[in-house]
N, C-alpha and C positions, 0 to 999 in steps of 0.2 A: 504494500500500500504506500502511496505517494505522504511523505513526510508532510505536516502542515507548520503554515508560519500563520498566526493572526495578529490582526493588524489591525489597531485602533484609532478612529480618525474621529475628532471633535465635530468637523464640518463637513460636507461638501466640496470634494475639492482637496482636503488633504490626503487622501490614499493617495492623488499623485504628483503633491507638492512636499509629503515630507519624508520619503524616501523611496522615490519611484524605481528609481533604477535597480537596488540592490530587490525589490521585489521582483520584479522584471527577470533580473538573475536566476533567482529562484524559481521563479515560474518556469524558465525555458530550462534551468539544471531536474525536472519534473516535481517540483516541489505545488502543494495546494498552497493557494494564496485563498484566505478567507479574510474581509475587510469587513469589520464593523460599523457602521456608522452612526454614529454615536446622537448626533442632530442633525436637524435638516435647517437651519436657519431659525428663520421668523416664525409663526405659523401661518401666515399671509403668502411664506414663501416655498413650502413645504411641499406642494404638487409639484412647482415648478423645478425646484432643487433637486426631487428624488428623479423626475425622471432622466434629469442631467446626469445626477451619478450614477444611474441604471446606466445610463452609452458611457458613460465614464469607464466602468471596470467592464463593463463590455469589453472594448476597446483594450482597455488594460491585462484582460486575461483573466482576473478575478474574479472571484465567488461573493458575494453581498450580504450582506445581513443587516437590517434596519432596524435600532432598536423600535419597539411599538409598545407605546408612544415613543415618538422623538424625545430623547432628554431637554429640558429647558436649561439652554446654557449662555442665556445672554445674562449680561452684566446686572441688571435690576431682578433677576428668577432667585428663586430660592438652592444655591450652588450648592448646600452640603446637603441636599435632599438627593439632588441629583446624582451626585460623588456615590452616597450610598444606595442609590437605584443598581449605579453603574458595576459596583465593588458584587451586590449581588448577581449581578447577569454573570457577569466573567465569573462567580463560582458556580455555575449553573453550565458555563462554558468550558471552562477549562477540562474537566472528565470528560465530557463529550467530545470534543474536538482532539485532546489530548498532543496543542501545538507543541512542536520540538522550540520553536521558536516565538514571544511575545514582543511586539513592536506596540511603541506608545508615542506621544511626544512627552520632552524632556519635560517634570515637574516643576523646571523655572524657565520655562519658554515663552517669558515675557507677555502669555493672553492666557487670562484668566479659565476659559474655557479648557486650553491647550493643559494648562498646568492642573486642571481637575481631572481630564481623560488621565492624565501620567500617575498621578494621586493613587487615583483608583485601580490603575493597572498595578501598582507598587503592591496598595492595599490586597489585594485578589491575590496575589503567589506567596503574601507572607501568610496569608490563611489556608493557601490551598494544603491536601491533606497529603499529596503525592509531592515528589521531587521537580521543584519549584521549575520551569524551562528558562534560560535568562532574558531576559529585556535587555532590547535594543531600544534606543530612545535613540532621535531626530530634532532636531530646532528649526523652525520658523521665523520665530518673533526677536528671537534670540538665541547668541552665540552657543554652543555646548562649551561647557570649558575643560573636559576630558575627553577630548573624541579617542577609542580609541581604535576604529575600525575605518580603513580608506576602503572606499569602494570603485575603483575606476571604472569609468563608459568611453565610448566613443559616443558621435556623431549620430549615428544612426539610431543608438540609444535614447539619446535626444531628441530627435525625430519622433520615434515611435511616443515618449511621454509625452511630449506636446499637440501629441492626434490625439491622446486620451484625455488629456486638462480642457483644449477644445471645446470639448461637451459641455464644462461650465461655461457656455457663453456668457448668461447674466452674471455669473459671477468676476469674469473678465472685462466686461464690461467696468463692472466699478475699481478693480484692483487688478491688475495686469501681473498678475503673479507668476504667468510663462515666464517673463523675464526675469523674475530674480531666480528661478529653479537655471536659468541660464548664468544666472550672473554668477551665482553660489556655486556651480560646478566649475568654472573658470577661476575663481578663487581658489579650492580645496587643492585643484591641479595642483595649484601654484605651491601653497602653502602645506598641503596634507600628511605630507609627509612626515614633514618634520614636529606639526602637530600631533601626530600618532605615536612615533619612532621617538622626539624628546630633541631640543634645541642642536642645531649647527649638523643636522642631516642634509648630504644634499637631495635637492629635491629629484625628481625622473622625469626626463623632459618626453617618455615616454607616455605617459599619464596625462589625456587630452582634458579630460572630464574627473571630477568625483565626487563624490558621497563620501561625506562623516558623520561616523556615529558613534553614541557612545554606551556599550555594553556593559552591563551590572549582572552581579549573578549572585544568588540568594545562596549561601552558604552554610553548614553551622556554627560557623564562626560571623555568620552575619553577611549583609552586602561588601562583595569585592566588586573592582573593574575587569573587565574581563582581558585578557592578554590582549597586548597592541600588537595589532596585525593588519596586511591587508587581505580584505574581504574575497573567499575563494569560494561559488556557490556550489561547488561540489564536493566542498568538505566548509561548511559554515561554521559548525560546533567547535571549541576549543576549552580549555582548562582559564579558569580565573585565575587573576594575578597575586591574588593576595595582599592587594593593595585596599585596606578597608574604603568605600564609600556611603558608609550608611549615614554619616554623621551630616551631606550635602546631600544625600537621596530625599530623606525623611524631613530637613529642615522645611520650618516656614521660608517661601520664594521669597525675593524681594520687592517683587512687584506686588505681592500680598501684601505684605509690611505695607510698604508705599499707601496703597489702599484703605487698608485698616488704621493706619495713623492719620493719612490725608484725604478724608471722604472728601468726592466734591458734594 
């Protein structure tokens, strides 16, 4: 049976703004790609949203699942209702689907909604009852400051994400987010390396394109980072580093802080 990877996306739009390609990978190394979608927007916007991300992972290769109801994840909803919806589906999930791999966005990804999905993903593997799979986390809103996993594309890579993103029109419309999934792989090239590997590597002028990510793995000695590598999807799994991470997993973000101290 085909290994699964799930993948949890706050919006519309993020299965393939927050780490298309290393999915992609997987997909075509025969791996199941199952994406959550955690909300549809507004609820004004919620027809038109779902059927964009139905052509979306059409498109993308992927398997879908919509939570019902959509989570309320805008700024004025009641957020720890939602966290806690969310924390129980994924234990209702995780046996069933039984992913080798758990994709979230990072818990300080600078959008409050993004850092509730991550929350809750955290929340779900330190309760699961079986041998936790690790989480990969992705940034958006904001920088990862451990990435430890390069995942290089080419071109054509590219190409094919950008025929899947496509399908949010409206959502392209107001935010042009192709671009920075463009901009952000032309960075990573540059830089990723040496982000992953550790100060004064050279970079590989080999490496057109990339994805950073950064891997945690639930231990019983607690959250590590998972060894720094680059991303190979026919052998993804690796040994953690034993470098503790729980202490920046689990903290209050600072964009929470920010909030909680300075309501507008």
């Amino acid at each position: 049976m085909a290994r699964t990877v799930l993948h949890l996306s706050p919006h519309p739009d993020d299965e393939v703004a927050g780490m298309p390609a290393t999915l992609m990978a997987l997909r075509d190394a025969g791996w199941r790609v199952v994406n959550v979608a955690c909300g549809l927007g507004r609820p004004a916007q919620h027809s038109r949203r779902r059927a964009e991300l139905e052509e979306s992972c059409r498109r993308a290769g992927f398997e879908l699942l919509v939570c019902d109801p959509p989570l309320a994840l805008s700024a004025g909803d009641d957020l720890a209702v939602s966290e806690g919806v969310l924390v129980e589906l994924l234990a209702s999930l995780l046996p069933d689907l039984a992913p080798a791999i758990v994709c979230a966005p990072s818990p300080h990804d600078g959008h409050h909604a993004h850092e509730l999905v991550g929350r809750a993903a955290r929340r779900a593997l330190e309760a699961h009852t079986g041998t936790a799979p690790p989480l990969w986390l992705w940034g958006v809103w904001a920088d990862l400051p451990f990435p430890t996993l390069i995942a290089p594309f080419g071109r054509a890579r590219l190409a094919e994400i950008q025929h899947a993103i496509a399908a949010h029109a409206s959502e392209l419309a107001r935010l042009p987010i192709d671009r920075l999934i463009e901009a952000r792989a032309v960075l990573n090239a540059g830089v990723g390396e040496e982000r992953v590997h550790g100060s004064g590597l050279a970079g590989d002028p080999a490496i057109e394109l990339a994805e950073l990510l950064c891997e945690v793995v639930l231990t019983p000695q607690g959250w590590q980072l998972g060894a720094a590598r680059r991303f190979d999807a026919e052998a993804p799994i690796a040994s953690a580093s034993a470098r503790p991470v729980g202490w920046w997993l689990t903290q209050e973000s600072l964009h929470d802080r920010l909030r909680r101290e300075s309501p507008r």
